[in-house]
TORVOMI-880974 format. One record per residue (C-alpha): x, y, z. Coordinates in steps of 0.5 Angstrom, whole numbers, plus 500, padded with zeros to 3 digits. Example, Ala and Ser with C-alpha at 12.3 -4.5 7.8 and 13.67 -1.06 7.14 Angstrom:
<sites>
525491516/527498514/
</sites>
This chain:
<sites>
770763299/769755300/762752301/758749305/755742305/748743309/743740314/737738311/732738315/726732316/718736316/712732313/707731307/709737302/702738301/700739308/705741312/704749313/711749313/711748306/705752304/710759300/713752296/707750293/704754288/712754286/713747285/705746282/707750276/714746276/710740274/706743270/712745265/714738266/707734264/706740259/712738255/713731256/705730255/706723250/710720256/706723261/700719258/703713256/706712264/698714267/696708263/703705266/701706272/693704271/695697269/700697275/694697279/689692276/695687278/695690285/687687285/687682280/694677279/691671275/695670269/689672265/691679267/699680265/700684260/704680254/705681246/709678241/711683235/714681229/720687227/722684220/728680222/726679229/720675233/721678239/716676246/715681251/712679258/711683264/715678270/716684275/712679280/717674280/722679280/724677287/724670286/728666280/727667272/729663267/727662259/730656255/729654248/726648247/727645240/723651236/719654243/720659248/719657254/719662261/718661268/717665274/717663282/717667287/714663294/708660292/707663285/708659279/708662272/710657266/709659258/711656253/711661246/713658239/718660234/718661227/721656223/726660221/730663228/737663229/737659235/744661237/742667237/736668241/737673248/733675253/733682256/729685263/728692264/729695270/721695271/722687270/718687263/722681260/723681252/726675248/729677241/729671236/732674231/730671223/736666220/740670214/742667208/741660203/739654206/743648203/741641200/745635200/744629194/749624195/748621189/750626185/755629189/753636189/750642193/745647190/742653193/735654195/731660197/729659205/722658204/718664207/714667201/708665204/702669202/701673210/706675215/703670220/704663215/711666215/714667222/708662226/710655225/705648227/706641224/713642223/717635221/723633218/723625215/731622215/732616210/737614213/740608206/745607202/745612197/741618200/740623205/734627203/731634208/724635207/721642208/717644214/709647212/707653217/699654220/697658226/699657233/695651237/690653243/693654250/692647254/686651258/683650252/683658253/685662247/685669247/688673242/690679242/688683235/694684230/696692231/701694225/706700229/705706224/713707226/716701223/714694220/713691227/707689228/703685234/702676233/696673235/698671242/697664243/701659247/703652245/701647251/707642248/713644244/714643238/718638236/720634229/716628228/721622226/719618220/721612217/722611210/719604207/726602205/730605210/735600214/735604220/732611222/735617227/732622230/734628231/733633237/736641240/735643245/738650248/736653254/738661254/738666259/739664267/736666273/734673276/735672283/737665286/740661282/737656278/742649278/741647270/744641267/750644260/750639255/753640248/745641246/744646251/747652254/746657259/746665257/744671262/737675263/742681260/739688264/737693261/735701263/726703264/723699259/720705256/727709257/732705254/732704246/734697246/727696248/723702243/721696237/715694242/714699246/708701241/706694241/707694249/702699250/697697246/697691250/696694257/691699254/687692252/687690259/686695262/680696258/677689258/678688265/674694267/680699271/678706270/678708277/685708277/684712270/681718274/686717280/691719274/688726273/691729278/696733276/702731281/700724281/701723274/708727274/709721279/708716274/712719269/718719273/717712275/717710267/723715265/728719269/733724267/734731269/730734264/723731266/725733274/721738277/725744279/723752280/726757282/724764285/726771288/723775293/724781296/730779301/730771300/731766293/726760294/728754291/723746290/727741286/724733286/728729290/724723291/728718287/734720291/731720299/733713300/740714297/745720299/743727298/747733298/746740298/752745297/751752298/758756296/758764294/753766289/749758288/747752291/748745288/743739289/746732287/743725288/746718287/742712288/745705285/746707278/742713277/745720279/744728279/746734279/743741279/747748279/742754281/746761281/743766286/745773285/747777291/748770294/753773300/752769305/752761304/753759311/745762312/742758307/737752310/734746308/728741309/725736305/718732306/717726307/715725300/722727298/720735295/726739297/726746298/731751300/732758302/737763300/736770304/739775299/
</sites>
C-alpha cells in the first residue's frame, strides 16, 4: 500500500498544552538520554549559551569574547563577530598586522592584532563559522631564509631565526626594522628582535592568561592589540647614495554581507571570509575550541553572569543549547512507545518548523523528514501492527516538538 503524507496540526507549548500532556514524560526522558550521552557538548554549549546572554545585556567590547592561540605551525586569532553578522565584515593584512572590522548600523568594531615575524603572508585566511565566531590562520613560514652579498657573488643559507628562549619571543613581534643601504657594492638584510606586543591605544591592557591545550600544543597568547600597525622603519646608512623603503600591504577576506568597495593593487589582494559549519561542530575549527571556551569561561566569570549558569540547570533548556551548538541526527531527541491499542511517538523538530517538514505514514512505519537550507533529516520509525496509515494524526507545539499517534 502507498503511503500517505499527513496534516500536521498546530497546538500550543509543549509543556503547557493539555493535549500533550501523555507526551511528556516521553520526551522528558528522550532528552535525557540525549544530555546523558553528550554531557561534555552539553556543558560546553550551557557556558555557550550564558555568554550569549552577557551580551545580550553588556555589548561594550570589553565584553567580547576573542583569543589568539599559537598551534605550532599557525597564529590563529578568533574573535566573536556574530553581532555584525547582518551588516559587513572585513579582515586585512597590514604589513605585519591583522586588521578586523565590523559594522552593522551604528555600530563599529575595529581591532588591529599583530603577527609573528615570520607569517606567510600569502597564506593567511579567514573563516566564519555558522555562529559567526571569525578565525584568521596565519600559518608560520616553511624553509630557509636566503642572504645576498653581492660582493661575493654567492648566497648562503641561515636558519630562520626563532630559537628564542620562550613561545612568546617567538611568534609576538615589536620593534621590527629592516635597514636597506642601498650603494654600489652592497645589499645587506638585517634581521628583526621580537618583544611583547604594545598596549591598546585606551591605555587598557587586559590579558588573557596563557592556558596550554592538554590535547595539542596550542596554547593561548596574551591577547594585546597593537594601536598602530607594525611597520619597518627606513633607515639610512652614513655612506648611502640613496635610500628605499619598502612596504606590503595585503588586504584578505571580503566582506560578510554588503559589499565593501576595496581598492586591488599589486601589494593587496582581496580574499573571501570562507564559510564554515557550527564553530563547535565543524573540525576545521577544533585547534582552538579548548582555547575558545576557556576565554568564554573567563568572561563569563569575570563579569559576573551566573544567572544565566542557573537558568542552564533546566534539563530541556540545556538540551536546547546543545542543539544550537551541534546538530545532527544522533543528538535529536526522539522516543517512541506502545500501548495497549496505539504507538506514541515525540521527535525534536524545532530546527526544521520554519523550513519544510514532512510526515509519511506507509504500511508498518512512519517517516519524519526536515530540510532547512543546507541542514536536513530523516527518521525511519517502524510500527508492527501499523495497518492502517491513512488513521495516523499529527500535531506539532509552537516550539516545534512534534508528536504522532498510530493506532494499532
Amino acid at each position: 500500500m502507498e503511503g500517505m503524507t499527513l496534516p500536521i496540526t498546530r497546538r500550543g507549548l509543549f509543556s503547557q498544552d493539555d493535549f500533550f500532556s501523555r507526551f511528556q514524560n516521553d520526551f522528558s526522558s528522550a532528552v535525557d538520554d540525549v544530555l546523558n550521552r553528550w554531557e561534555s557538548k552539553s556543558s560546553k554549549a550551557d557556558r555557550f549559551a550564558s555568554y550569549r546572554r552577557l551580551r545580550e545585556r553588556d555589548a561594550s567590547e570589553d565584553s567580547i569574547a576573542a583569543t589568539i592561540s599559537d598551534t605550532g605551525d599557525a597564529h590563529v586569532i578568533v574573535i566573536d563577530m556574530s553581532e555584525f553578522a547582518s551588516g559587513q565584515i572585513s579582515v586585512q593584512t597590514v604589513q605585519c598586522s591583522a586588521v578586523i572590522e565590523g559594522k552593522c548600523g551604528s555600530k563599529i568594531y575595529k581591532k588591529q592584532f599583530a603577527l609573528p615575524p615570520n607569517t606567510d603572508l600569502e597564506r593567511v585566511v579567514a573563516d566564519m563559522s555558522d555562529e559567526n565566531i571569525l578565525t584568521v590562520t596565519a600559518p608560520r613560514k616553511s624553509g630557509k631564509v636566503i642572504s645576498i652579498n653581492t660582493d661575493s657573488s654567492e648566497s648562503s643559507a641561515k636558519p630562520d631565526n626563532t630559537g628564542a628562549s620562550s613561545l612568546e619571543a617567538q611568534i609576538i613581534p615589536s620593534d621590527t626594522q629592516t635597514t636597506l643601504a642601498a650603494s654600489s657594492s652592497t645589499i645587506q638584510q638585517a634581521t628583526s628582535g621580537t618583544a611583547p606586543l604594545a598596549a591598546a591605544p585606551t591605555g587598557k591592557t587586559e590579558a588573557l592568561a596563557s592556558v596550554e591545550r592538554r590535547s595539542s600544543q596550542s596554547r593561548i597568547i596574551p591577547l594585546n592589540i597593537e594601536s598602530e600597525t607594525c611597520s619597518q622603519a627606513q633607515t639610512v646608512s652614513s655612506g648611502a647614495s640613496s635610500t628605499s623603503e619598502v612596504v606590503t600591504e595585503r588586504i584578505i577576506p571580503t566582506v560578510v554581507g554588503q559589499q565593501m568597495a576595496i581598492h586591488t593593487t599589486h601589494h593587496n589582494r582581496v580574499l573571501p571570509i570562507n564559510r564554515r559549519g557550527k564553530f563547535f561542530q565543524d573540525r576545521s575549527f577544533e585547534r582552538v575550541w579548548k582555547d575558545f571556551e576557556t576565554a568564554i569561561d573567563e568572561l563569563v566569570e569575570r563579569k559576573g553572569s551566573t544567572a544565566g549558569m542557573e537558568q542552564n540547570k533546566d534539563r530541556f533548556q540545556s538540551y536546547r543549547n546543545l542543539r544550537k551548538v551541534v546538530q545532527q541526527d544522533d543528538n535529536q531527541a526522539a522516543k517512541v512507545a506502545k500501548e495497549s491499542n496505539e504507538c506514541k511517538i515525540v521527535v525534536d523538530v524545532k530546527d526544521f518548523v520554519d523550513g519544510h517538514l514532512d510526515v509519511k505514514a506507509v504500511q508498518g512505519a512512519v517517516i519524519v523528514s526536515g530540510r532547512k537550507g543546507p541542514c536536513s533529516f530523516e527518521r525511519r520509525f517502524s510500527i508492527a501492527g501499523l495497518t492502517q496509515p491513512e488513521k495516523v494524526s499529527a500535531a506539532i507545539s509552537t516550539d516545534g516538538v512534534l508528536t504522532i499517534t498510530a493506532p494499532l
